[in-house]
C-alpha positions as CSV (number, residue, x, y, z in Angstrom):
1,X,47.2,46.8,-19.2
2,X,46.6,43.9,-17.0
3,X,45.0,40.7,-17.9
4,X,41.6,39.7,-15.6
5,X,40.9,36.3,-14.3
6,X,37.2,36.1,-15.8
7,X,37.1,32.0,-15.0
8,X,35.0,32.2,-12.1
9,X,32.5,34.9,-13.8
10,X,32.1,32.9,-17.0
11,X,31.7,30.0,-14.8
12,X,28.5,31.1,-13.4
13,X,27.3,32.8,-16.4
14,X,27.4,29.5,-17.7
15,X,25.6,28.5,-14.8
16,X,22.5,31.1,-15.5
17,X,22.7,30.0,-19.2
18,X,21.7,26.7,-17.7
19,X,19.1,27.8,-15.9
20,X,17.3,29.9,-19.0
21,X,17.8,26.8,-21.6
22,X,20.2,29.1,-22.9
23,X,23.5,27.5,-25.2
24,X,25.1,30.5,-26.4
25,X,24.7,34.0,-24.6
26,X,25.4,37.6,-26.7
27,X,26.9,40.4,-24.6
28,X,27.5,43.5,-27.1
29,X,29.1,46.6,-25.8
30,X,26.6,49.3,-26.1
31,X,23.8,49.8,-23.5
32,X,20.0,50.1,-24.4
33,X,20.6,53.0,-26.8
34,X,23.3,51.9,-28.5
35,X,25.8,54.0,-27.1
36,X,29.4,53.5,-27.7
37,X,30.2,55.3,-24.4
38,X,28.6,53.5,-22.0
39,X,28.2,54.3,-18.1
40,X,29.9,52.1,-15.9
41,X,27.1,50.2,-15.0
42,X,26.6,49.1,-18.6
43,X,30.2,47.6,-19.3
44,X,28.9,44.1,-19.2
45,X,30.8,43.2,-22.2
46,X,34.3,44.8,-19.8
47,X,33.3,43.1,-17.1
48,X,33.1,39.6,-18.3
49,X,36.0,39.4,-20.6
50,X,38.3,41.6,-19.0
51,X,38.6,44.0,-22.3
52,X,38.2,47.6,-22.1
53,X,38.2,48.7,-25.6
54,X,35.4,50.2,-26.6
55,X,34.1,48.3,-29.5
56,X,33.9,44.5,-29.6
57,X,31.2,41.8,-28.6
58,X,31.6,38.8,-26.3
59,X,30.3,35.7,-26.8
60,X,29.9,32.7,-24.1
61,X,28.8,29.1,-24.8
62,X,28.8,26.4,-22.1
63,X,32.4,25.4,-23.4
64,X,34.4,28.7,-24.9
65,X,34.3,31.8,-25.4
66,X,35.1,34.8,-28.0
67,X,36.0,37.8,-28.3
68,X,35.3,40.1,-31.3
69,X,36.8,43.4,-31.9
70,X,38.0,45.6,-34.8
71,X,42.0,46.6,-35.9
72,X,41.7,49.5,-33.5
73,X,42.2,47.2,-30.5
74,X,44.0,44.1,-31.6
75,X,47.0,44.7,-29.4
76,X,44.9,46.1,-26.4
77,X,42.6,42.7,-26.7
78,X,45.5,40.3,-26.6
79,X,46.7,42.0,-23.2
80,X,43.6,42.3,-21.6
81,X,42.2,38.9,-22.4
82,X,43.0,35.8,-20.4
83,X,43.3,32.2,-21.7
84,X,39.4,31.8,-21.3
85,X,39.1,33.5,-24.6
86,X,39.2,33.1,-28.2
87,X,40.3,36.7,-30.0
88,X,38.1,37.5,-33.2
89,X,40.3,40.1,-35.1
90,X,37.4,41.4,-37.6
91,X,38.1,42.6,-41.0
92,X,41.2,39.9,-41.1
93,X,40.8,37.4,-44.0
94,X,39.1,33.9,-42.8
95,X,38.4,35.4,-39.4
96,X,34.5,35.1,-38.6
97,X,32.6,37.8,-37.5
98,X,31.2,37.8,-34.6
99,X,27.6,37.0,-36.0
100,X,29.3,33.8,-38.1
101,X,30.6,32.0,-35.2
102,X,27.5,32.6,-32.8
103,X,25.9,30.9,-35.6
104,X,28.3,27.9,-36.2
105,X,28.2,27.4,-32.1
106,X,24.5,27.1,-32.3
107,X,24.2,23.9,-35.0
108,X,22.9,21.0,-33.8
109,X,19.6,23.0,-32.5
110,X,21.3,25.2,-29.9
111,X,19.1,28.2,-28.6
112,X,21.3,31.5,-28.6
113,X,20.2,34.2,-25.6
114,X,20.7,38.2,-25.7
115,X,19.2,40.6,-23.6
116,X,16.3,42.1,-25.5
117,X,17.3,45.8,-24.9
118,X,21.2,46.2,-26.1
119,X,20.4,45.1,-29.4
120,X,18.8,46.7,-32.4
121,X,15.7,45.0,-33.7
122,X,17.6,44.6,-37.4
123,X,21.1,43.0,-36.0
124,X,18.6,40.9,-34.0
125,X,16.5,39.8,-37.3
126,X,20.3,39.3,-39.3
127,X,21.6,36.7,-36.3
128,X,18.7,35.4,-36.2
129,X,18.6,34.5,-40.4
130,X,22.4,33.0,-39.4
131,X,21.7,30.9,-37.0
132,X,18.6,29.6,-38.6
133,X,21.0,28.6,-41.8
134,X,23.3,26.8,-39.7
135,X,20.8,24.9,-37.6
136,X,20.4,26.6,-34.7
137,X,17.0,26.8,-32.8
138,X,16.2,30.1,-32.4
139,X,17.4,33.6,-30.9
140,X,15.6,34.3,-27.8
141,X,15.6,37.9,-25.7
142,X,16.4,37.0,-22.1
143,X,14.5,38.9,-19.8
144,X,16.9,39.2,-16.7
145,X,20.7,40.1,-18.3
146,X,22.7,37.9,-16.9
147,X,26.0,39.5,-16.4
148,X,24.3,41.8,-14.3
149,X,23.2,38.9,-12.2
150,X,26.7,37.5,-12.3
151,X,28.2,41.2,-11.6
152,X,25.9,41.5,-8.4
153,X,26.1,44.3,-5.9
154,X,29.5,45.1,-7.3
155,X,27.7,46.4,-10.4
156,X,27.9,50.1,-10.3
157,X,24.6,52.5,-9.6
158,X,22.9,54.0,-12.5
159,X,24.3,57.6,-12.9
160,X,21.8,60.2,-11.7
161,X,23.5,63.2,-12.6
162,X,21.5,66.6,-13.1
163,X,20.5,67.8,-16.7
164,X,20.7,71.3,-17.7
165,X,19.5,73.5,-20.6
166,X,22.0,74.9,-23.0
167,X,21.1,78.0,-24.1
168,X,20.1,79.2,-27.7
169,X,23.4,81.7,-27.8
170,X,25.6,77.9,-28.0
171,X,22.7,75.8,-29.8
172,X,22.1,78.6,-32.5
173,X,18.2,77.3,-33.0
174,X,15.6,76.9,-29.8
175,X,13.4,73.1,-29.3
176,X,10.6,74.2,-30.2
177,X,11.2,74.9,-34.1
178,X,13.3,71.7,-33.9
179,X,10.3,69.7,-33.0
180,X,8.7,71.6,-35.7
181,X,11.6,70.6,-38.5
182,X,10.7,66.8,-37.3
183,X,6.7,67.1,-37.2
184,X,7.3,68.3,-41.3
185,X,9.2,64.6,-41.3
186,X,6.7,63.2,-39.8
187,X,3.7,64.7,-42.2
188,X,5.9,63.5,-45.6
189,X,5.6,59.5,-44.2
190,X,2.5,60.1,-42.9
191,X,3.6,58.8,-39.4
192,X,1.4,59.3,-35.9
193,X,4.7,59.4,-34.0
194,X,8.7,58.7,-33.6
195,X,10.4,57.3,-30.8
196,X,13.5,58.2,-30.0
197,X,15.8,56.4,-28.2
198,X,19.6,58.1,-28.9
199,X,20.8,59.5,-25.9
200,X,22.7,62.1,-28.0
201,X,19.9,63.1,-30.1
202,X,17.1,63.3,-27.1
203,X,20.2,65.9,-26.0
204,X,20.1,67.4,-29.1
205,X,16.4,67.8,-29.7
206,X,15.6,69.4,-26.6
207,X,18.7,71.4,-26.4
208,X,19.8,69.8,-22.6
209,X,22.8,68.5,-21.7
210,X,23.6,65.6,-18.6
211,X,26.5,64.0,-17.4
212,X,25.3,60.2,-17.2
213,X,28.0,58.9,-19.2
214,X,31.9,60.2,-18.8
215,X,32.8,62.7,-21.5
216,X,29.7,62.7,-23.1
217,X,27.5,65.1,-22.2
218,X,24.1,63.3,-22.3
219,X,21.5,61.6,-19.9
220,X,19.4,58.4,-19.6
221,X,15.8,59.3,-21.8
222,X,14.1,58.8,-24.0
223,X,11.7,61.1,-26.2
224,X,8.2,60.5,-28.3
225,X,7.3,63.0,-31.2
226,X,4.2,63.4,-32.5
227,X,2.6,65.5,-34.9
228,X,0.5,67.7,-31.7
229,X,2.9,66.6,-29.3
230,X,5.9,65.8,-27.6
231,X,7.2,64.0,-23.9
232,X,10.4,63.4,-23.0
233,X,11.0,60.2,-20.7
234,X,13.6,60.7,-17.5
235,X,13.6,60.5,-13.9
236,X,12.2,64.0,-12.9
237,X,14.5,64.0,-10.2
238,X,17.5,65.1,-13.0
239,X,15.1,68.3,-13.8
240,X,15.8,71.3,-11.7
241,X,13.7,74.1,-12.1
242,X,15.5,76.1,-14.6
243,X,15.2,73.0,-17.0
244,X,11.2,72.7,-16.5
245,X,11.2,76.7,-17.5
246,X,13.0,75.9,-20.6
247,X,10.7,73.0,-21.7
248,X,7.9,74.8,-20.5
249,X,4.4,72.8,-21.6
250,X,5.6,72.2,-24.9
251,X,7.3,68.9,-23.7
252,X,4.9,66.3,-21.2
253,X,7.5,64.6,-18.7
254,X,7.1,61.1,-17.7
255,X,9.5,58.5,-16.1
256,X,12.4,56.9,-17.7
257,X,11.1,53.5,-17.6
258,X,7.2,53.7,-18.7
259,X,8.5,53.7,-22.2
260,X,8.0,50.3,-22.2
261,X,4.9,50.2,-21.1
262,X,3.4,53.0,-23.0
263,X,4.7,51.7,-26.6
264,X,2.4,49.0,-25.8
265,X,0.2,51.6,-25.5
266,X,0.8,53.7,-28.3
267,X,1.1,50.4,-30.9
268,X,-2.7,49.2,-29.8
269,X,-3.7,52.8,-30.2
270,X,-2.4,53.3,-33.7
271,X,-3.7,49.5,-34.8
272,X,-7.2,50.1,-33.5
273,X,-7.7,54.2,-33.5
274,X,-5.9,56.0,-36.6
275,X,-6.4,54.8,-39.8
276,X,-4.6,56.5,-42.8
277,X,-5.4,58.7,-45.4
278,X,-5.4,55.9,-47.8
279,X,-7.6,53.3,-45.8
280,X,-9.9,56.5,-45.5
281,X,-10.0,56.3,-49.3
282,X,-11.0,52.4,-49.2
283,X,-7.4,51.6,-50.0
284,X,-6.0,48.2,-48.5
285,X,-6.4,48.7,-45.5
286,X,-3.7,46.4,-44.3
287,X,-0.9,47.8,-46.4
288,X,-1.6,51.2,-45.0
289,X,-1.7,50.9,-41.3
290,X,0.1,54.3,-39.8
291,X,3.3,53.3,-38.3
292,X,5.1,54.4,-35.6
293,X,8.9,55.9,-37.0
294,X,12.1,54.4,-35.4
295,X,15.6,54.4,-35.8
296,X,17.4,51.5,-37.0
297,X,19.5,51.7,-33.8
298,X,16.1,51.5,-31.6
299,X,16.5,48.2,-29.5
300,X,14.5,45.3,-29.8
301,X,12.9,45.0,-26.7
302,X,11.5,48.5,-27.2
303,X,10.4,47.5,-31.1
304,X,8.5,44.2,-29.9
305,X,6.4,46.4,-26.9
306,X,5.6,48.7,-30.3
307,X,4.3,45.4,-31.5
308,X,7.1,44.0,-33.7
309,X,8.5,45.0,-37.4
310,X,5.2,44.9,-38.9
311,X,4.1,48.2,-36.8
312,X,6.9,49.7,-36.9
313,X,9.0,51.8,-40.0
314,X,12.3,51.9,-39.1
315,X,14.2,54.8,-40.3
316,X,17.8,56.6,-40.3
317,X,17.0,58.8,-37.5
318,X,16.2,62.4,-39.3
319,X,17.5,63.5,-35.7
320,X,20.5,61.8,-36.4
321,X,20.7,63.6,-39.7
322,X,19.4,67.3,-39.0
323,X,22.6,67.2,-35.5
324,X,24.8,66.3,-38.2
325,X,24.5,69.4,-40.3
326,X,25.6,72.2,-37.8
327,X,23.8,75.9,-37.9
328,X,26.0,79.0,-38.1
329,X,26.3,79.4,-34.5
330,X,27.4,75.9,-34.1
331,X,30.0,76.6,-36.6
332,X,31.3,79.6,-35.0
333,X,31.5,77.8,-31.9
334,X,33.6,75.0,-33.0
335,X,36.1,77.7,-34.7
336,X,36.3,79.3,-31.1
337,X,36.6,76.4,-29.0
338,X,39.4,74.8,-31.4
339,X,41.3,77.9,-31.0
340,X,41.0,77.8,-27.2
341,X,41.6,74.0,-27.2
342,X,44.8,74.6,-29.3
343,X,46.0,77.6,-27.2
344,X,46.2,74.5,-24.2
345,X,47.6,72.0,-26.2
346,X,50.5,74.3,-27.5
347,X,51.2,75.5,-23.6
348,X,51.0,71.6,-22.9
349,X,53.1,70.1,-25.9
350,X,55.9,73.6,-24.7
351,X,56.2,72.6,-21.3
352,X,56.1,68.6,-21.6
353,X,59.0,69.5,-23.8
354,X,60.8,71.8,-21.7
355,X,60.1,69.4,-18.8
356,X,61.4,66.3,-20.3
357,X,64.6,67.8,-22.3
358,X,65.7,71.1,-20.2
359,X,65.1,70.0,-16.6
360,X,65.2,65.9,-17.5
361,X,62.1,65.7,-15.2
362,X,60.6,62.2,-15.4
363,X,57.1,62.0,-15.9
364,X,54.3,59.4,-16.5
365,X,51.9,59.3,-19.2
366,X,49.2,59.9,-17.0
367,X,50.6,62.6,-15.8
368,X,51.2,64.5,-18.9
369,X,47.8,63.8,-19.5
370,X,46.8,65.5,-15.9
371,X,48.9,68.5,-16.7
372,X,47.0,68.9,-20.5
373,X,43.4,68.9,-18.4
374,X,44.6,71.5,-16.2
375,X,46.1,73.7,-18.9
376,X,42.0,73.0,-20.9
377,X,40.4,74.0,-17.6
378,X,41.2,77.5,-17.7
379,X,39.9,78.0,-20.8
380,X,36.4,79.8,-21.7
381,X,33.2,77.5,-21.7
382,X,35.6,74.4,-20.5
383,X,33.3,71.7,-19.3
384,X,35.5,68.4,-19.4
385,X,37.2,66.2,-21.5
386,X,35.6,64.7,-24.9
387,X,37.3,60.9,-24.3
388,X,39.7,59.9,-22.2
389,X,43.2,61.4,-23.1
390,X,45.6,58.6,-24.9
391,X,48.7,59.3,-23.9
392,X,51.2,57.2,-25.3
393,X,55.2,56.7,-25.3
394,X,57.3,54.7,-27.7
395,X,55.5,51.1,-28.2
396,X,52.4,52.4,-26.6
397,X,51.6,54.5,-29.2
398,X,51.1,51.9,-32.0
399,X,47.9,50.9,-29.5
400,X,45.5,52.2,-31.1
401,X,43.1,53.6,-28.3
402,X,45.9,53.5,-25.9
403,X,44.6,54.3,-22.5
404,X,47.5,55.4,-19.6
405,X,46.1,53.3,-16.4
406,X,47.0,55.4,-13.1
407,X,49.8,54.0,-11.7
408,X,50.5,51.6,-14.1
409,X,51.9,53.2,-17.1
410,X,54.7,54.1,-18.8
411,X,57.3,56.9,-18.4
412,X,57.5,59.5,-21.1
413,X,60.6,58.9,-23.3
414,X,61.9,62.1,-24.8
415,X,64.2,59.8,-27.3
416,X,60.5,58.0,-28.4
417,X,57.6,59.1,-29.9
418,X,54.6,60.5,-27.9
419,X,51.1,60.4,-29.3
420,X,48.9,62.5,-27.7
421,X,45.2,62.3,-28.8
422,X,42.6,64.6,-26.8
423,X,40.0,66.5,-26.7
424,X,37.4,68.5,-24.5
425,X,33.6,69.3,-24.4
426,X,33.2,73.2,-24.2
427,X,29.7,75.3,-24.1
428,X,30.2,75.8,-27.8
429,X,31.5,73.0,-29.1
430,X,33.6,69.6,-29.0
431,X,37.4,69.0,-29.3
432,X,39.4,65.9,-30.6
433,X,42.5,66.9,-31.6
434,X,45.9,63.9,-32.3
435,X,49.7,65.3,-32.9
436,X,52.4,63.0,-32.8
437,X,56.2,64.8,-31.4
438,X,59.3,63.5,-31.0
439,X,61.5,65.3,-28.7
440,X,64.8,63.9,-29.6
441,X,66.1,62.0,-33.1
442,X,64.0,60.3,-34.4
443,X,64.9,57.8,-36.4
444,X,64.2,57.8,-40.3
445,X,61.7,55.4,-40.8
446,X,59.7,57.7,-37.6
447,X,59.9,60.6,-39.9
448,X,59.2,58.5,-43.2
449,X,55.7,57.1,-41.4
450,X,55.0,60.3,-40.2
451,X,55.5,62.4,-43.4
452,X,53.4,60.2,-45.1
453,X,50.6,60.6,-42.6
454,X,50.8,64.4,-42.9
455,X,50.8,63.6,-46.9
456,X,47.9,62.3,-46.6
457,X,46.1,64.3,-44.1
458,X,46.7,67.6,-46.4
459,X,45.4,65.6,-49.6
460,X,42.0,65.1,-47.1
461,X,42.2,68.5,-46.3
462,X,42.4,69.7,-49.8
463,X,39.7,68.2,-51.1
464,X,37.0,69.5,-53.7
465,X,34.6,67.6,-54.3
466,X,30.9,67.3,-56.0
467,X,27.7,67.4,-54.0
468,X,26.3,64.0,-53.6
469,X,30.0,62.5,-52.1
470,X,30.4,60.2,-49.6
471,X,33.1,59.7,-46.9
472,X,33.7,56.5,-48.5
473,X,34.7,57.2,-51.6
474,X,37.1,60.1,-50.2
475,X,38.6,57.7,-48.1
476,X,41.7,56.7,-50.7
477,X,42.6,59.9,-50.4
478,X,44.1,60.1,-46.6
479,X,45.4,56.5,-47.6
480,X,47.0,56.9,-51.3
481,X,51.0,57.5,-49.9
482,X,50.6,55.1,-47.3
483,X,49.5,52.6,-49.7
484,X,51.9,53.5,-52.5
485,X,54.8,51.9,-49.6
486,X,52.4,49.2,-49.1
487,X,51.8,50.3,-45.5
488,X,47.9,51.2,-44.2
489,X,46.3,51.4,-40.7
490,X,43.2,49.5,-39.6
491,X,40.9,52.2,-38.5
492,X,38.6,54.5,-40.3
493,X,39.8,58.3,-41.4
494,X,37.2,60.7,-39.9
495,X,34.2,60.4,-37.7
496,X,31.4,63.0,-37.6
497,X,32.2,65.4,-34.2
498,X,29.0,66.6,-32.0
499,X,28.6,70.4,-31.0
500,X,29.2,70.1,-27.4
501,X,27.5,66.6,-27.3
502,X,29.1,63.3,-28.0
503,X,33.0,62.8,-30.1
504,X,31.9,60.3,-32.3
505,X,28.4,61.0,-33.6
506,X,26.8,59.6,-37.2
507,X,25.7,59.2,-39.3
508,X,28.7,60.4,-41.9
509,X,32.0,59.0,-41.7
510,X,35.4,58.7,-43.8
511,X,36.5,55.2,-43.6
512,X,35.6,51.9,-45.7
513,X,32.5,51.0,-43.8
514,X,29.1,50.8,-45.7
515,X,27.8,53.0,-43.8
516,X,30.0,55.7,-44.9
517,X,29.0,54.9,-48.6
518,X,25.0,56.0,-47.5
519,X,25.2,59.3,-46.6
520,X,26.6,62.0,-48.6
521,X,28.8,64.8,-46.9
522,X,27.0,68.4,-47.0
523,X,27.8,71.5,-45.7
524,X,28.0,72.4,-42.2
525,X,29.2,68.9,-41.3
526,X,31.9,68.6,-38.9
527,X,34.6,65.4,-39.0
528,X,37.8,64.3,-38.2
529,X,41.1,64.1,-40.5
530,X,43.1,61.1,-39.0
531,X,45.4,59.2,-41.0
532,X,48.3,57.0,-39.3
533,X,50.6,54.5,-38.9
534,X,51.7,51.7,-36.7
535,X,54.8,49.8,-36.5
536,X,53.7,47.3,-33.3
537,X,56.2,47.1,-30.4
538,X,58.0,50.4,-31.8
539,X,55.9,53.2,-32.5
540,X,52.9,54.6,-33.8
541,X,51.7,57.8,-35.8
542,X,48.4,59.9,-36.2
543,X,47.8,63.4,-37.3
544,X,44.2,64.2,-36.3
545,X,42.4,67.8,-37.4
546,X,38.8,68.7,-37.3
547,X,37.4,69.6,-40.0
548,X,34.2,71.2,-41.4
549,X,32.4,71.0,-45.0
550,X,31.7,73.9,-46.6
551,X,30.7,75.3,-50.0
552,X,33.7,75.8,-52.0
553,X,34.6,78.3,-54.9
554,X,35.2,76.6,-58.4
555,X,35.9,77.5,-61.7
556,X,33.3,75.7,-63.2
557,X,30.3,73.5,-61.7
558,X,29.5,70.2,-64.0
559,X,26.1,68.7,-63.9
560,X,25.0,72.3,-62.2
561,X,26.3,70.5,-59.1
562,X,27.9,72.5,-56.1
563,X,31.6,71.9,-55.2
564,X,32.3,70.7,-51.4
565,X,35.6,71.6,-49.6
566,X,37.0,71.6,-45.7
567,X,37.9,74.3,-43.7
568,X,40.3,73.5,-41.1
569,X,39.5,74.2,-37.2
570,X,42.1,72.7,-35.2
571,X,44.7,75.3,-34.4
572,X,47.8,73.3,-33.2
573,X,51.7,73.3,-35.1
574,X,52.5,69.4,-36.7
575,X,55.8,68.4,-35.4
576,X,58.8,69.9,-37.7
577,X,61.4,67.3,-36.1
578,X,59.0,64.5,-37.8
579,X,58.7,65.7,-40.9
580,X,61.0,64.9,-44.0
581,X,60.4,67.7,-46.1
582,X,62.3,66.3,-49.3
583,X,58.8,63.8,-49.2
584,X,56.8,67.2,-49.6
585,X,55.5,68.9,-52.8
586,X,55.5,72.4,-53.1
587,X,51.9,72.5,-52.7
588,X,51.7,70.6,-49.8
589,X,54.5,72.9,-48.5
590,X,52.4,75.7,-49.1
591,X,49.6,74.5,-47.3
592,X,51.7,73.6,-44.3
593,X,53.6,77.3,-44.1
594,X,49.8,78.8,-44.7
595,X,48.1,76.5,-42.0
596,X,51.1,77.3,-39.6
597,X,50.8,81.3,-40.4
598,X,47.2,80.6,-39.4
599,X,47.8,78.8,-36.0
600,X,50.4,81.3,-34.9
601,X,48.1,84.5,-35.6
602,X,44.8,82.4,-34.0
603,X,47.0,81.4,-31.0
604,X,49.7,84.0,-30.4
605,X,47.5,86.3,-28.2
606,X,46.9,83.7,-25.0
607,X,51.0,83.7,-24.2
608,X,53.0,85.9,-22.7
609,X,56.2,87.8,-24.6
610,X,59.2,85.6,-23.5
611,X,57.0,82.6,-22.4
612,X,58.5,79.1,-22.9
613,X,54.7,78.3,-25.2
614,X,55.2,81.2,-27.5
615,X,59.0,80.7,-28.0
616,X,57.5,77.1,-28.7
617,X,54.5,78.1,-30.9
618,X,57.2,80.7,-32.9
619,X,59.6,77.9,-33.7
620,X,57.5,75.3,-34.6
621,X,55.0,77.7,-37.1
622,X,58.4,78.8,-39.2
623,X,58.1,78.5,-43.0
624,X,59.4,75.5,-44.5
């Protein structure tokens, strides 16, 4: 990981802050629809701090800067960033958040600048209450961003990749009965319309698929909704002819940027030409204006063309929602792609092994990584990868979202620990899988942190639990050995996992953020299972399964309630050399010998008799 120079760049931001009457300038890390995979052209926040992580917020004042980031990166952020720049460690005690010290640098009447359309109308109304309290002037959208003015001609070209229609044998339920499932959400708030502005659920809704930002498998759009209607927003030169079949004239295509323009549009529309049931009924007619439906992640440019707050209802997406819950065929799809997924990883994980300790081959972690995408790519439905492969030898794997550069990364130790996480986008479904090997001795406190892990990984995966529970609350559970040593890790459990769309997709979660408390888990959700460990400068630890929630059988059902469980998808072997079975209970033994009976009878069949991966695969599934 190199550090980047960034004094000449901040010096003439500082210069176009100037210029707009602008003190303190915002540069978050998502684009205009909130991605957290972001197209090279939209890695402002990258570009002018020189961090790659990706999660954390810049901010530039005419005198410092800072950097703001969560536990995942710490290490990665203090590499990366030069001397220009202050390092925010959120979630540490008496370290601001981002939000509190873009407030503090704007007492004394300071104006504080963000470009309008990468940031959500309510963190926008939140800043704006902080920097009012400490005496700040005002937050203004700035027309012009102006790290693209400082990044110039070197700032990459908008990806123009081709979109494509997935078809209904992979998305298990075609558009048009979607758009009908979001019309009935639409009738219950009474709502002319809802804009949507997620690049994964436009994807999702229409049941297309792009290739606009690496690994994840969406496109730049956007898409209206209305009760007798619906237009998707894209340059029509992504749309070949099979996609115009599919859509047919149930969707009205327009270009990518009018949606600007026409939410002007629609807001005078619905203010002067559609007044609601209730001011029908001589109700007030102010209270009862029809409002346009939004998600809280809609940017705030886009809400103030709608005409501000006061037009608007912003909303959890019910998009966001309905792609969480997966149909049978989506469901099916995942269990088949894990077991293809798995098949590679096993061959990979077999021959890295043989590689490193038979023939004492030396070999990069990039490298390995290579080797793992050509073992995925000759699997069924491959498409690509899901995220970009992390891995990670020895120290490098207590980085959280390590990230091998080409060239300038380490060589796989067979006496270390290797983290591998990975994952791949197939027609049917999306992979992220994490196993953590050793290939030599490791030493006791390696198989101490990772038994724990595993301990808590099964108590995740064993899990009953009522209707109506959140992510949050099952939390402890992954954590509850860890934290019995007085050890922990600083990054959520689980995320939510898209069916052949994006890795990390909301809105459920297992982890200690709020937002996992406001959603409750329900059947046919699919998330991750990753507890871990991190000893910096040594090694680092993480057991990652996908998981999906199901129904479960119980004895009894209090409060007439339904019982929740998991069923397991990912079909690789945990590391035996890593695991200290004295630290295991009989019942966590169990599960382990029936998950590894399940992995060898999913997997066997893709090997050869005598191959190095099934001689692999047969030791590494024996009973404990």
């Amino acid at each position: 990981m190199e550090t980047v120079d960034t004094s000449s760049r901040l010096a003439r931001l500082r210069e176009l802050m100037k210029e707009n009457n602008v003190d303190v300038y915002v540069v978050p890390s998502e684009d205009s629809h909130q991605s957290e995979y972001i197209a090279p052209c939209d890695a402002r926040r990258e570009f002018i701090s020189g961090f790659t992580g990706s999660a954390g917020c810049a901010v530039v004042t005419l005198e410092k800067a800072s950097l703001a980031t969560d536990g995942r990166y710490f290490n990665q952020a203090e590499k990366q960033l030069d001397s220009n720049w202050e390092l925010l460690k959120q979630g540490l005690q008496d370290v601001p958040t981002w939000q509190q010290w873009t407030a503090e640098q704007s007492s004394g009447g300071k104006t504080v600048g963000v470009d309008p359309t990468v940031i959500t109308a309510p963190d926008a109304r939140k800043l704006t209450e902080k920097i009012k309290k400490k005496g700040g002037k005002a937050l203004v959208g700035v027309k012009d961003n102006l790290v693209d003015l400082v990044w110039g001609k070197d700032r990459p070209a908008r990806p123009n990749e081709p979109v494509q229609a997935l078809g209904e044998e992979f998305s298990g339920k075609n558009f048009e009965e979607k758009l009908e499932d979001l019309r009935k959400e639409l009738d219950k708030k009474k709502s002319p319309g809802f804009i949507v502005s997620m690049l994964d659920e436009v994807a999702w809704l229409y049941n297309l698929r792009g290739n606009d930002i690496p690994y994840n498998p969406v496109f730049f759009s956007y898409a209206l909704v209305t009760p007798t209607s619906a237009t998707l927003y894209v340059d029509s030169g992504k749309l070949g002819a099979k996609v115009k079949s599919h859509l047919g004239e149930a969707v009205a295509i327009r270009p990518y940027n009018t949606i600007f323009e026409e939410a002007k549009a629609l807001s005078e529309y619905v203010s002067v030409d559609t007044p609601s049931d209730e001011e029908e009924g001589n109700s007030s007619a102010e209270s009862s204006k029809k409002k346009f439906l939004i998600s809280t992640k809609t940017s705030w440019a886009l809400t103030q063309n709608l005409g501000g707050e006061d037009k608007v209802e912003e909303v959890r997406s019910p998009i966001s929602d309905a792609k969480a819950i997966k149909n049978e065929t989506e469901l099916e799809g995942m269990r088949e792609c894990h077991i293809r997924d798995g098949a590679a990883l096993i061959e990979y994980f077999a021959w890295l092994e043989d590689e490193l300790v038979n023939k004492g081959t030396t070999l990069d972690e990039v490298e390995g990584a290579d080797k793992l995408e050509q073992f995925r790519s000759k699997h069924k439905h491959f498409v690509g990868l899901s995220f970009d492969t992390i891995s990670s030898t020895g120290a490098n794997a207590a980085v959280i979202h390590y990230s091998p550069e080409r060239g300038n990364c380490a060589t796989i130790d067979p006496k270390a620990v290797y983290l591998c996480d990975s994952g791949a986008q197939y027609l049917d479904g999306t992979t992220d899988t994490t196993r953590t090997l050793h290939f030599g001795e490791p030493s006791e406190l390696e198989k101490k942190a990772y038994t724990l892990v595993l301990k808590g990984n099964i108590a995740l995966d064993r899990a009953v639990f009522p209707k109506g529970t959140t992510g949050y609350a099952l939390d402890m559970l992954a954590r509850q050995f860890l934290w019995e040593e007085g050890l922990d890790y600083r990054h959520g459990t689980g995320h939510g996992v898209g069916s052949y769309l994006n890795v990390h997709e909301g809105p459920i979660g297992i982890g200690t953020r709020i937002q996992y408390a406001e959603v409750a888990l329900s059947p046919g959700n699919v998330i991750s299972d990753e507890p871990g460990y991190y000893e910096d400068g040594k090694f680092g630890v993480r057991i990652e399964n996908v998981i999906m929630a199901r129904e479960a059988s119980t004895t009894h059902q209090f409060g007439d309630k339904p019982y929740l469980g998991f069923e397991t998808v990912t079909m690789v072997p945990m590391c035996r050399n890593l695991i200290d079975e004295s630290l295991l209970t009989p019942v966590e033994k169990k599960w382990l010998n029936d998950y590894h009976a399940k992995v060898y009878e999913k997997t066997k069949g893709f090997f050869e008799e005598g191959s190095i991966a099934l001689k692999w695969l047969q030791r590494e599934t024996q009973a404990f």
